[in-house]
C-alpha positions as CSV (number, residue, x, y, z in Angstrom):
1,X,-111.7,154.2,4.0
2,X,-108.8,151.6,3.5
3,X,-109.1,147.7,3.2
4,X,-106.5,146.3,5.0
5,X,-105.1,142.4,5.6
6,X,-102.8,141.6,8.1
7,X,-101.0,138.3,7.4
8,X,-99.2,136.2,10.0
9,X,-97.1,133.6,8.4
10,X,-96.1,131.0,11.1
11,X,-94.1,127.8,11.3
12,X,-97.0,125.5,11.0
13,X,-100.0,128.5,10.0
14,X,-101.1,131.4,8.0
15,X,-103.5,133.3,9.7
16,X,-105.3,136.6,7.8
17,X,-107.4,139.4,9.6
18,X,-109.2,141.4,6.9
19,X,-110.2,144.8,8.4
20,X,-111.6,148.0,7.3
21,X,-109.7,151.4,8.4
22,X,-111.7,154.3,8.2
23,X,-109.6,156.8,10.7
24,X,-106.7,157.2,12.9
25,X,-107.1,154.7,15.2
26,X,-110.3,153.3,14.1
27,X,-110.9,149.5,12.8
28,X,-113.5,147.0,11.5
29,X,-112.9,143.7,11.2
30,X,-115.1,142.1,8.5
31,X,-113.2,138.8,8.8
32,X,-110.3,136.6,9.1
33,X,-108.6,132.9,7.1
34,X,-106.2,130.7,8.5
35,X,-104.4,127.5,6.0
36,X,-101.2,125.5,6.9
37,X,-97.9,127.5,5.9
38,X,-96.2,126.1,2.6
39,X,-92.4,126.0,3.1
40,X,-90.1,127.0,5.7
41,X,-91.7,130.5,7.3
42,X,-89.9,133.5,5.9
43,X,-89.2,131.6,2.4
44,X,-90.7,132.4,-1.3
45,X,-92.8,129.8,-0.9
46,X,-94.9,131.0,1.5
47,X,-96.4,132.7,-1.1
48,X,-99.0,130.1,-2.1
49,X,-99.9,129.6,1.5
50,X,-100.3,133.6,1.8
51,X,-102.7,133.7,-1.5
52,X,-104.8,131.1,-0.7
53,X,-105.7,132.3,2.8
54,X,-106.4,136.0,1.2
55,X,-108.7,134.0,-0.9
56,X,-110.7,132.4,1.7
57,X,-110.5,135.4,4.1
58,X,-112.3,137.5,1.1
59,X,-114.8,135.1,0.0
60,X,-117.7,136.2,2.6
61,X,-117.3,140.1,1.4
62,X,-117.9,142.1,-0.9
63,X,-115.0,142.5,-2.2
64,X,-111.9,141.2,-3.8
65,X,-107.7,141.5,-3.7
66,X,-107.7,144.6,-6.1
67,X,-109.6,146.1,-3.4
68,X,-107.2,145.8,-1.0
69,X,-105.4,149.1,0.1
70,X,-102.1,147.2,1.3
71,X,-101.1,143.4,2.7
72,X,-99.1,143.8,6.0
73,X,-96.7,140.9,7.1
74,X,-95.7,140.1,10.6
75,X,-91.4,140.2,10.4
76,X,-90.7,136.4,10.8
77,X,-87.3,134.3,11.7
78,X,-87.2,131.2,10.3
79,X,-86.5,128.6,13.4
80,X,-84.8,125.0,13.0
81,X,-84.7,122.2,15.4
82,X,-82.5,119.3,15.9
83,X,-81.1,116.8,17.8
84,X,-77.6,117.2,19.5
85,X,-76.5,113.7,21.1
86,X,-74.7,114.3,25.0
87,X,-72.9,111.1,24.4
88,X,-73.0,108.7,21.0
89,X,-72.0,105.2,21.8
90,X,-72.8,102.6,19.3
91,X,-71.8,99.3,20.6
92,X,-70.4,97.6,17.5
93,X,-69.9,93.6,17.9
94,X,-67.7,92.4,15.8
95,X,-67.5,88.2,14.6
96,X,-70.5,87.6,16.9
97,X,-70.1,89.0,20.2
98,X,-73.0,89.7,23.3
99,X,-76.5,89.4,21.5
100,X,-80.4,90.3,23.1
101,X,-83.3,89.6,22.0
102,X,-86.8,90.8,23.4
103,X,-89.9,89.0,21.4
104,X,-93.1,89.6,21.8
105,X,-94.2,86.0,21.8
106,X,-91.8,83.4,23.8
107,X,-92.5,80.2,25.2
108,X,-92.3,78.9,28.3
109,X,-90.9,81.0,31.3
110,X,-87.5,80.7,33.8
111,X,-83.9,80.7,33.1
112,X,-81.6,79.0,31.3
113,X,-78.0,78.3,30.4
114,X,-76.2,76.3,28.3
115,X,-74.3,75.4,24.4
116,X,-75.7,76.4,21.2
117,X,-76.9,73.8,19.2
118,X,-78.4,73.8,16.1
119,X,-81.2,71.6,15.5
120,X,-80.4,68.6,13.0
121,X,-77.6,68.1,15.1
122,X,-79.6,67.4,18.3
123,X,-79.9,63.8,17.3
124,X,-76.2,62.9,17.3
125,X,-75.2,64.1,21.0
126,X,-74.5,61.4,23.4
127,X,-76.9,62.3,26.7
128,X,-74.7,63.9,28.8
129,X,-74.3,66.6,31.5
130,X,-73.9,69.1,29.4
131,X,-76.8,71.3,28.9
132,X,-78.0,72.9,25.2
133,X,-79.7,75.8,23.9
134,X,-81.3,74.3,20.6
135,X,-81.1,76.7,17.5
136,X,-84.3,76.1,15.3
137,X,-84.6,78.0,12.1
138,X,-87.2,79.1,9.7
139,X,-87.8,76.1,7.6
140,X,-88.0,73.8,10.4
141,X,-92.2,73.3,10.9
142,X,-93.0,73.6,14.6
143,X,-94.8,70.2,15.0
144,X,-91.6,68.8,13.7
145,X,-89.6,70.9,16.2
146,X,-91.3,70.0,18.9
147,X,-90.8,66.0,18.2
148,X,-87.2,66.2,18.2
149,X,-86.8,68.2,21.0
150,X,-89.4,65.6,23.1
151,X,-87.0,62.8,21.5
152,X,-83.8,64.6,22.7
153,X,-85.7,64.7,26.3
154,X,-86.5,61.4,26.2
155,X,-82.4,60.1,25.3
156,X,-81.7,62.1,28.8
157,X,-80.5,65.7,27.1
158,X,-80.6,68.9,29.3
159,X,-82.1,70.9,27.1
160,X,-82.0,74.6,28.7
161,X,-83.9,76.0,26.3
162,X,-84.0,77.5,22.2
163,X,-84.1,80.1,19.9
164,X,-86.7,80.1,16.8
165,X,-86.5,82.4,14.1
166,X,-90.3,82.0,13.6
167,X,-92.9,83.1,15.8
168,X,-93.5,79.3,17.0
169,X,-92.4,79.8,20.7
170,X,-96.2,78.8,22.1
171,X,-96.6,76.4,19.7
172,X,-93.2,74.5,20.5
173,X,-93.4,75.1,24.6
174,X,-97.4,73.6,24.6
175,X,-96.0,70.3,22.8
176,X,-93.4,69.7,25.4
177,X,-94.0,67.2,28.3
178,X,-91.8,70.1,30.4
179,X,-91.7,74.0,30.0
180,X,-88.7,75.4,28.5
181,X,-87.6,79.4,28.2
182,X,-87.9,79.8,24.2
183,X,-87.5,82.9,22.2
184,X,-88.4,83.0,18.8
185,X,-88.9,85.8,16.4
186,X,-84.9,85.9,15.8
187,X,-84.8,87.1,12.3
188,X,-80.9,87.1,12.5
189,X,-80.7,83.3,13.4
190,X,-77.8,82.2,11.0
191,X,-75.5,84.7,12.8
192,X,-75.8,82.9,16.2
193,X,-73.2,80.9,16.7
194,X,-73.1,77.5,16.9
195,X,-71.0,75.5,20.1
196,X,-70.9,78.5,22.6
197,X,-72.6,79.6,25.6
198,X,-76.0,81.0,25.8
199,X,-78.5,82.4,28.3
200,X,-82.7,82.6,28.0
201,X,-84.8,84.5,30.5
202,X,-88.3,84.0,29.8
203,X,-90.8,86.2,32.9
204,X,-94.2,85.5,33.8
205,X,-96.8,87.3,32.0
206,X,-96.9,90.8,33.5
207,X,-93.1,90.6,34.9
208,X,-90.2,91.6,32.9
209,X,-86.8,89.7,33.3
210,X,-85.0,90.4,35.7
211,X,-81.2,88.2,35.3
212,X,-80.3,89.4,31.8
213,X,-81.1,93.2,32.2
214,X,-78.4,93.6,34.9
215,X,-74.9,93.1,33.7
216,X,-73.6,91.8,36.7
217,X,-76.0,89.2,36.5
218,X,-75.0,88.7,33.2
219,X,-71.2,88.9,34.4
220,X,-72.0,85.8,36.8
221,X,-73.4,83.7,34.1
222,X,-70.3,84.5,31.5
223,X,-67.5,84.8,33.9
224,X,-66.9,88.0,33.0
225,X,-64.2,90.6,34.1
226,X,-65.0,94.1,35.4
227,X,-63.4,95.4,31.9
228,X,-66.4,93.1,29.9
229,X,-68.9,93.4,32.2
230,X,-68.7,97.7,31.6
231,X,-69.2,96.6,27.5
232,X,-72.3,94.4,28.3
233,X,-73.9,97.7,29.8
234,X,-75.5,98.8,26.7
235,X,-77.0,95.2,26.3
236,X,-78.7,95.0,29.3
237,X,-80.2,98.3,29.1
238,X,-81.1,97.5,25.8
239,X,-83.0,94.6,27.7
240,X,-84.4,97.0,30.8
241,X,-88.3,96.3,30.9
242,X,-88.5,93.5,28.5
243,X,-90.2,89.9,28.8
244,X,-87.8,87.6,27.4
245,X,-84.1,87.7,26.3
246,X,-81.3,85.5,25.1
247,X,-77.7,86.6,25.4
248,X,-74.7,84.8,24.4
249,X,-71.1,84.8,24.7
250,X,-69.2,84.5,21.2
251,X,-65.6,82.9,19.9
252,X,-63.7,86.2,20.4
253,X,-66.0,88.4,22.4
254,X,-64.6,91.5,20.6
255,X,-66.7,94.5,21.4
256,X,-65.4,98.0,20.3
257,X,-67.0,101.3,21.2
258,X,-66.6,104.0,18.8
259,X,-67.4,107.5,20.5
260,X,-68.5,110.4,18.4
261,X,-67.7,113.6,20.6
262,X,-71.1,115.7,21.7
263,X,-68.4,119.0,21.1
264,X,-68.9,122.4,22.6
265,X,-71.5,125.0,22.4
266,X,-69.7,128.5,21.9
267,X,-71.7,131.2,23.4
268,X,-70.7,135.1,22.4
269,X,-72.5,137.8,24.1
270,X,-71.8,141.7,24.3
271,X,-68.9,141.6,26.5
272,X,-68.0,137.8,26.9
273,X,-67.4,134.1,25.3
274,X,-68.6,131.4,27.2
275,X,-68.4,127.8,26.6
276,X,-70.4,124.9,27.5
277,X,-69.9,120.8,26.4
278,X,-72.9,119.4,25.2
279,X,-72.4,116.2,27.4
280,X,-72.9,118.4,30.9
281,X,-76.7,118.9,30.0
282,X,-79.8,121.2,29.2
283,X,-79.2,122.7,32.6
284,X,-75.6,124.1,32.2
285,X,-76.2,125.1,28.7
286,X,-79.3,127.1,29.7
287,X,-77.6,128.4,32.6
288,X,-75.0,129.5,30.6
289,X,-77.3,131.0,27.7
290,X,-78.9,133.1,31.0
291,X,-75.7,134.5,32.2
292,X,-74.4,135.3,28.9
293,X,-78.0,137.0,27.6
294,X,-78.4,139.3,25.9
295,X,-76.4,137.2,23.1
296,X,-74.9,138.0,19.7
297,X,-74.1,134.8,18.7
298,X,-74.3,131.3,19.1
299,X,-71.9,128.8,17.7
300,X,-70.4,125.2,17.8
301,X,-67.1,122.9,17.9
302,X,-66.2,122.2,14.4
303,X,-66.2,118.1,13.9
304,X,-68.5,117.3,16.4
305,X,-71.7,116.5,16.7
306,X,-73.3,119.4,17.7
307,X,-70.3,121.5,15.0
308,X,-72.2,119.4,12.4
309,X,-76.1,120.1,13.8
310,X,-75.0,124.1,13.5
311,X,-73.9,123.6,10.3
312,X,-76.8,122.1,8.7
313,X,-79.3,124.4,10.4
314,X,-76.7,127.5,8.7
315,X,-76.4,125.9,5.2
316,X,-80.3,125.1,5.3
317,X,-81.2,128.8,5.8
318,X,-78.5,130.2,3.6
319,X,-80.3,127.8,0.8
320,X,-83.4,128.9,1.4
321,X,-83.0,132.6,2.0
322,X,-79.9,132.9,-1.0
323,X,-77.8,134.5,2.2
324,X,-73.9,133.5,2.4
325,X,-73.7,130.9,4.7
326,X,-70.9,133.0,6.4
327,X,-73.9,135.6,7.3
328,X,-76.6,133.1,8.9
329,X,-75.9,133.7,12.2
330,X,-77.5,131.1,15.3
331,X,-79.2,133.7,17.7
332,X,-80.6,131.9,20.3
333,X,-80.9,128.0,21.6
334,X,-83.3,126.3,24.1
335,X,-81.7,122.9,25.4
336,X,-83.5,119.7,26.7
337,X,-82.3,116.4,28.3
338,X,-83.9,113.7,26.5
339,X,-83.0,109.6,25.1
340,X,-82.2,108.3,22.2
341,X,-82.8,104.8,21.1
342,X,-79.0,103.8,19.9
343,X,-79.2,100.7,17.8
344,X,-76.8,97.7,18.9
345,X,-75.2,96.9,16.2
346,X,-74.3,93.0,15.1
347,X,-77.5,92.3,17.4
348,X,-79.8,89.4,16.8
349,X,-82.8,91.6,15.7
350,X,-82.5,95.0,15.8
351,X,-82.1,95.8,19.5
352,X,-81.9,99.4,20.9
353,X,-80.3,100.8,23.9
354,X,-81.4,104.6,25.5
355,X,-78.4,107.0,25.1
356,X,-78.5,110.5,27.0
357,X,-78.8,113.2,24.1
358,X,-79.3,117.1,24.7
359,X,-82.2,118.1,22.4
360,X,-81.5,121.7,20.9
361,X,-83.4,124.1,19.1
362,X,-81.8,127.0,17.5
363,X,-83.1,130.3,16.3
364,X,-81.5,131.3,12.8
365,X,-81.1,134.9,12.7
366,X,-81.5,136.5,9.4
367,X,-83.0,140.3,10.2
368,X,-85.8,141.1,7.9
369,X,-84.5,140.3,4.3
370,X,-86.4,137.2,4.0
371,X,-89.6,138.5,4.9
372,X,-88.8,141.5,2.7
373,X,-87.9,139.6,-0.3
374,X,-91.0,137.8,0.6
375,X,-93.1,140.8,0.8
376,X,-92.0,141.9,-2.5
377,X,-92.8,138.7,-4.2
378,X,-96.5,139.1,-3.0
379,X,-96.7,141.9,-4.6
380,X,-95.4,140.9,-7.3
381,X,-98.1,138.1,-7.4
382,X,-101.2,140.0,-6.5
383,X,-100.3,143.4,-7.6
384,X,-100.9,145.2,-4.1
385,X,-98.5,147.2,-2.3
386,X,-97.0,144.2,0.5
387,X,-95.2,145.3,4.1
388,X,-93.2,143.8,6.5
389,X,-95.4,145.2,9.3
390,X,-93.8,144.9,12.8
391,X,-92.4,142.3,14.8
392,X,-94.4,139.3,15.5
393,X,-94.5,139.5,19.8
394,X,-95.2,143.0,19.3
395,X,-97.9,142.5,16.7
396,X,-99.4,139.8,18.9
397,X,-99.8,141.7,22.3
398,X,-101.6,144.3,20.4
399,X,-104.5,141.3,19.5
400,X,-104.6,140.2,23.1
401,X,-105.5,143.4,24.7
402,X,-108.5,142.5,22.5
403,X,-109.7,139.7,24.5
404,X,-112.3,140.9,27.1
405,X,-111.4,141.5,30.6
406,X,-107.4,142.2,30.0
407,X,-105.4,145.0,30.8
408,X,-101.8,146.6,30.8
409,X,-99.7,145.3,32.1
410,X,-100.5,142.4,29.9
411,X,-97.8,139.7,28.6
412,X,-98.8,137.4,25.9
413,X,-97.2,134.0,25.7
414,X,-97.2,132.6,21.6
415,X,-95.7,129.3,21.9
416,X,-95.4,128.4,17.8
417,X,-93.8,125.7,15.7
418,X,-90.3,126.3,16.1
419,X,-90.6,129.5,18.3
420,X,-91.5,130.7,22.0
421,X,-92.8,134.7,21.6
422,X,-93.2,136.5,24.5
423,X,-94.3,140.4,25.3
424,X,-95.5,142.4,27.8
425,X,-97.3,145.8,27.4
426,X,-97.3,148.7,30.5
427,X,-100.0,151.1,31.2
428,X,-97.6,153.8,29.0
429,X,-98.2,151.1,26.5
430,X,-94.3,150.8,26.1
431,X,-94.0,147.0,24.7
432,X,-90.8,144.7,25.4
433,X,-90.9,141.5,23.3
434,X,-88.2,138.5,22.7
435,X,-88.2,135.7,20.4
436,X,-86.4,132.6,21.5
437,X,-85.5,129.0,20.1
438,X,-87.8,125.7,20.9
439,X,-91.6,125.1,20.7
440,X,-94.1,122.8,19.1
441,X,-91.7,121.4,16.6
442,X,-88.9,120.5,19.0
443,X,-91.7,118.4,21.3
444,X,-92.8,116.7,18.6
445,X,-89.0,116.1,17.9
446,X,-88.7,114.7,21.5
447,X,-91.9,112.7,21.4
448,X,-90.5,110.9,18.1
449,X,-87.1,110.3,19.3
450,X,-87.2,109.2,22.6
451,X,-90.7,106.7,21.5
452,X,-88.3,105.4,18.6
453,X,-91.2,106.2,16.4
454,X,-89.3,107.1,13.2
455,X,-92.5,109.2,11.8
456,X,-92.7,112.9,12.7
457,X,-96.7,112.9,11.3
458,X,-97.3,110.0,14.2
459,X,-95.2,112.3,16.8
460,X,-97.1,115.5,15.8
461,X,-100.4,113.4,16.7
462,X,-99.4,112.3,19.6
463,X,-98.4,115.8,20.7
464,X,-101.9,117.2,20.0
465,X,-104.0,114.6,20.8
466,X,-105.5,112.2,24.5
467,X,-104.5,108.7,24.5
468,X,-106.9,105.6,25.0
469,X,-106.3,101.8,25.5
470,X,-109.1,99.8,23.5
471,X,-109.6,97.0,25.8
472,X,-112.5,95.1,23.5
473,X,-114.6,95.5,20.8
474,X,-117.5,97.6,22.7
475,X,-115.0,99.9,25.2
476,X,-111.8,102.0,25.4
477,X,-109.9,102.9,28.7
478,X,-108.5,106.7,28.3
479,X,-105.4,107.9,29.6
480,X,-107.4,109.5,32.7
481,X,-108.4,106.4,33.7
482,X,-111.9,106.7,32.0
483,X,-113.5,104.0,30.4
484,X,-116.3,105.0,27.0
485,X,-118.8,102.5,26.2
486,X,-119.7,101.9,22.2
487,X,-123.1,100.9,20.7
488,X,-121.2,99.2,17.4
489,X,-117.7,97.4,17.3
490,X,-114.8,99.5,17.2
491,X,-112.6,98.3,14.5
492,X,-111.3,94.5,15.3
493,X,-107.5,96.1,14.3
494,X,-108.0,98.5,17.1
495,X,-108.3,95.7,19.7
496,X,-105.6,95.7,22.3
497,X,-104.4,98.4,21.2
498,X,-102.9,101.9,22.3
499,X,-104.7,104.6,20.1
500,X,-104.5,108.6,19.4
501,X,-108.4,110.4,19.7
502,X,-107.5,112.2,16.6
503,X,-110.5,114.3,15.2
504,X,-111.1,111.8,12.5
505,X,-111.2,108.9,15.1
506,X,-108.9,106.6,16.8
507,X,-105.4,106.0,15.4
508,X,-103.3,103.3,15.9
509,X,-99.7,103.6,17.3
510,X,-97.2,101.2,15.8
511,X,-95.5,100.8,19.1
512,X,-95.3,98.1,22.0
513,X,-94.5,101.2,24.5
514,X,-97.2,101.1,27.4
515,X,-99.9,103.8,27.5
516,X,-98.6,105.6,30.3
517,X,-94.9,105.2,29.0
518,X,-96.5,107.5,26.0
519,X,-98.2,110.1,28.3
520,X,-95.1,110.5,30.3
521,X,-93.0,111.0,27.6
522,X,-95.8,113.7,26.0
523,X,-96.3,115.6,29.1
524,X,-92.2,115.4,29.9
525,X,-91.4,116.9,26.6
526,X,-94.2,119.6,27.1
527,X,-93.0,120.6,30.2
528,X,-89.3,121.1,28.9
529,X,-89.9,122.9,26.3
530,X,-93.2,124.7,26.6
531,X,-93.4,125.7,30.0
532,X,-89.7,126.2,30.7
533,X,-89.7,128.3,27.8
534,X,-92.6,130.3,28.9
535,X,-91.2,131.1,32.0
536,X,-87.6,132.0,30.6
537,X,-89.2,134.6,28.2
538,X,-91.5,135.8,30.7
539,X,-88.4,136.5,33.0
540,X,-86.9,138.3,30.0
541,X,-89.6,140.9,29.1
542,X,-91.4,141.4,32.6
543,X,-90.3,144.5,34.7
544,X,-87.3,144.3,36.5
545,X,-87.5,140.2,35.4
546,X,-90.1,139.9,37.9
547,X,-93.1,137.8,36.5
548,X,-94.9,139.3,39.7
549,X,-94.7,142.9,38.0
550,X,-97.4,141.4,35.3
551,X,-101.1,141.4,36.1
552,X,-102.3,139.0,33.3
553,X,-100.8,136.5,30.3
554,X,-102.9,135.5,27.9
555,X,-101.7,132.9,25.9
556,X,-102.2,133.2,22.0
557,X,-101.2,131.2,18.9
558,X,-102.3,127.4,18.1
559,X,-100.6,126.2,21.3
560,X,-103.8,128.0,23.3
561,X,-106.1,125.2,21.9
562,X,-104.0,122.3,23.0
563,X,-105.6,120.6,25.4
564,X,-102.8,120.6,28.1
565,X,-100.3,123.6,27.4
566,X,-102.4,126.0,29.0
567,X,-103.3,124.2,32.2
568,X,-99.3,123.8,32.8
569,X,-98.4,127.0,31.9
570,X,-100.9,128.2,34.0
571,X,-99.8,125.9,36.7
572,X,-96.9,127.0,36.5
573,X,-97.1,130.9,36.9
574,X,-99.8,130.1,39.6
575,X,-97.5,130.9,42.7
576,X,-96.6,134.9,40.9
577,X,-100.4,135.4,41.7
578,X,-101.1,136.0,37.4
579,X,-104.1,136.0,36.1
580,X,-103.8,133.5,33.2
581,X,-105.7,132.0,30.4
582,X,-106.2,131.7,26.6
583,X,-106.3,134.8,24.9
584,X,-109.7,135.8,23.2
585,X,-109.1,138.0,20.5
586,X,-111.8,140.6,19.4
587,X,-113.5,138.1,21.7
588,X,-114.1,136.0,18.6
589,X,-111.2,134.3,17.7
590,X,-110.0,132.5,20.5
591,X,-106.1,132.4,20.5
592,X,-106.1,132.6,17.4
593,X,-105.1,135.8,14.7
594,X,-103.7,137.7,17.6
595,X,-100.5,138.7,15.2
596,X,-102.9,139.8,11.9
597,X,-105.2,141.6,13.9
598,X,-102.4,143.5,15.7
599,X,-100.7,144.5,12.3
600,X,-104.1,146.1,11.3
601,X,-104.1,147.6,14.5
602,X,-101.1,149.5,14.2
603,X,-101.5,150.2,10.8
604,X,-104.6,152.1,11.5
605,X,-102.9,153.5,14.8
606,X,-99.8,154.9,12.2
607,X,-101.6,155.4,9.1
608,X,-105.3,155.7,9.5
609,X,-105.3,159.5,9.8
């Protein structure tokens, strides 16, 4: 009789299965651990991560690590994501050229046009026709603004409208005998310049503008040629959606666009080389990546954006794994359209314009020495004899056929942290398996980027977690339309609010994006990279790639607990007539464990006699 612990050392998890081999064949399981992964998975450090889960995996039973028989690890790949631009255009405005502005608080409503002013000088223009866009900076109090500006009215000045570098645009609109567009929060406001011409766009409350979001609009207003009215594009975009913007037209005009090239992918398979630029899309990379599969090799353009992402992704696993960069080798890639928020430089207060960007994961390919050198550090730790067990896909599909009510042929589908498994199992209990590029990691890369979010803890949230709108005190509108009632006051910094159900309550986002603006983008990045990703490794390991040769796919790993992967996936294979679910293993564990509990499986199928 043998103790056994099969440990499966993920991207985001460490998951044990603890099981008791007493013949050929014959296992069991007295319990099972899971505790977050520490480090990159395949690195030393996993170490910690490995020993602690042992720990709590043992701690119900009767007995201890010296009474372990051997530790069996699943063989990993360390996986890295990033983000490839298609096109990187940052519109850089030199001496003052086309500004926007979106605030969350203007004044007033309408358009208008006319010369920057600043406000001490109001006082000393002659009334004229000439119509002025008042400049109003921080130390001017609003009361005081709003006098001169009524005294300006009152001499017979046009005054269009003005810009306020506090957040006084209410305040100075209600003391006016007429409206006026105002936008205020310009935090920039010395760099405006003084004497030239200027156009506000204030919308009603619940419309966006609609004259300073289209550059030809924006062309009519500046007398603009078609070679300056393609420049203003990133402006106006910049703009798209927004309730208030200024815009104006400076001494020299000067805007320069500096283009940093997306590059080529290189793709190198058995009996050809193939290659693809970045700035034709996810959909001719990946239908590249399919013709040229199976690959040996994926690499980039040197000096270009895409030359660079390769190289960090090489030079971070070399580091980690003390391999020769020259050995790291990129296996495999999954490729995504997505946006990037591209910062207008020279702009008034930080704007952002949406660039096209390919999103790209790729698969480092680095055999088994890391998980070896791993393995032997273990044991070096705990003093039991440690294994590299079997591969992970094929590890896993030996834990599904635990879940009740499978059978061969059986695929599982383990959609990880910066992997997408997939294997399938005939009724000779031959197994196929593949291991491609792009999973949890790369949506929450999506999620963060094309939301602007800047936090990656924030993104993951939103990935995992509903959506609600809290609407008052006492009641919350979820993304389903739903509305939840409360007994006691939510949290008065809640209010108004778009929030994440995490398990230890509502969170609040840090973002003026609309609730269903942050579904979309969730549910878009899922379907990109979960689902397509499903289907392309399904395609690889079914029979004949026909996904209509497999009777059932159960879907293991943390992704099975999400609360919408599995209803897309199985969405998605619902027109090949599968049968498919979350996986059950032992009919315990949920989705969960499927990888340990198939490297005890095997061990006792090898070695039990």
């Amino acid at each position: 009789m043998r103790y056994i612990a099969g440990v499966d050392v993920g991207n985001n998890t460490t998951e044990i299965a603890i099981g008791e081999v007493s013949g050929k064949g014959k296992v069991r399981f007295l319990s099972s651990a899971m505790v977050r992964t520490v480090g990159i998975k395949g690195t030393l450090r996993n170490v910690i991560g490995i020993i602690d889960a042992l720990d709590l995996a043992l701690q119900p039973l009767a007995i201890q690590r010296k009474d372990l028989s051997v530790v069996l690890l699943n063989e990993a790949t360390p996986v890295i994501g990033d983000i490839a631009m298609e096109t990187i255009t940052e519109t850089i405005i030199t001496e003052s050229a086309m500004i926007g502005h979106n605030p969350s608080t203007p004044g007033g409503q309408g358009l208008g046009l006319g010369q920057t002013i600043g406000l001490p000088e109001l006082a000393a223009v002659a009334a004229d026709a000439q119509p002025w866009v008042v400049i109003i900076p921080g130390t001017a109090e609003f009361a005081d603004a709003a006098e001169q500006l009524k005294r300006a009215l009152s001499r017979g000045l046009k005054i269009a409208g003005a810009i306020v570098q506090k957040d006084d645009g209410v305040l100075i609109n209600n003391r006016l005998p007429q409206p006026i567009p105002i936008v205020d929060e310009v935090k920039f406001i010395d760099r405006v310049p003084v004497g030239m011409p200027a156009a506000l766009e204030v919308a009603q409350p619940g419309r966006t503008i609609e004259k300073l979001s289209n550059p030809f609009d924006i062309a009519t207003l500046f007398h603009l040629d078609p070679e300056e009215t393609r420049k203003v594009v990133p402006i106006a975009r910049a703009l798209m959606g927004t309730r208030s913007a200024v815009v104006i037209k400076t001494p020299k005009g000067d805007i320069e666009e500096r283009r940093i090239p997306a590059g080529k992918i290189i793709l190198l398979g058995h009996r050809q080389k193939v290659e693809v630029p970045v700035d034709e899309g996810a959909d001719a990379i990946m239908a590249k990546v399919a013709d040229v599969y199976p690959m040996e090799e994926v690499q980039a353009e040197p000096g270009t954006n895409v030359g660079g992402m390769f190289e960090h992704v090489r030079q971070v696993m070399a580091d980690l794994t003390d391999q020769p960069v020259s050995t790291i080798r990129v296996q495999d890639i999954l490729a995504v359209d997505t946006f990037k928020p591209q910062q207008i430089l020279g702009s008034l207060a930080g704007e952002y314009a949406l660039g096209n960007a390919v999103g790209l994961a790729a698969m480092v390919h680095t055999q088994k020495l890391p998980m070896q050198r791993l393995a032997r550090k273990l044991e070096e730790e705990i003093g039991i004899q440690t294994m590299v067990g079997g591969v992970e896909a094929d590890m896993a599909i030996r834990g599904a056929l635990t879940t009740p009510g499978t059978d061969a042929p059986l695929a599982i589908v383990d959609v990880g942290g910066g992997s997408t498994d997939a294997s399938v199992i005939n009724t000779s209990c031959e197994i196929k398996s593949t291991h491609q590029a792009g999973a949890g990691d790369m949506v929450t890369m999506l999620i963060n980027t094309e939301l602007g979010l800047e936090d990656f803890d924030l993104a993951e949230n939103i990935k995992k977690y509903p959506l609600a709108k809290v609407e008052s005190l006492f009641h919350m509108r979820h993304e389903d339309g739903s509305v939840q009632f409360f007994q006691q006051a939510l949290d008065p910094r809640l209010f108004g609010r778009v929030v994440v159900l995490t398990d230890s309550g509502p969170l609040p986002l840090e973002t003026r994006q609309l609730l269903s603006k942050i579904v979309d983008v969730r549910r878009q990045a899922k379907r990109k990279v979960f689902v397509k990703n499903a289907l392309r490794a399904l395609e690889r390991v079914a029979p004949a790639n026909n996904i209509r040769l497999i009777s059932f796919v159960a879907m293991v790993g943390g992704s099975g607990l999400d609360f919408e992967i599995p209803s897309m996936i199985s969405d998605a294979l619902q027109e090949y007539g599968v049968v498919t679910g979350r996986a059950n293993v032992r009919g315990t564990e949920g989705p969960r464990n499927a990888v340990a509990t198939g490297l005890v499986l095997a061990y006792a199928e090898e070695f039990g006699g």
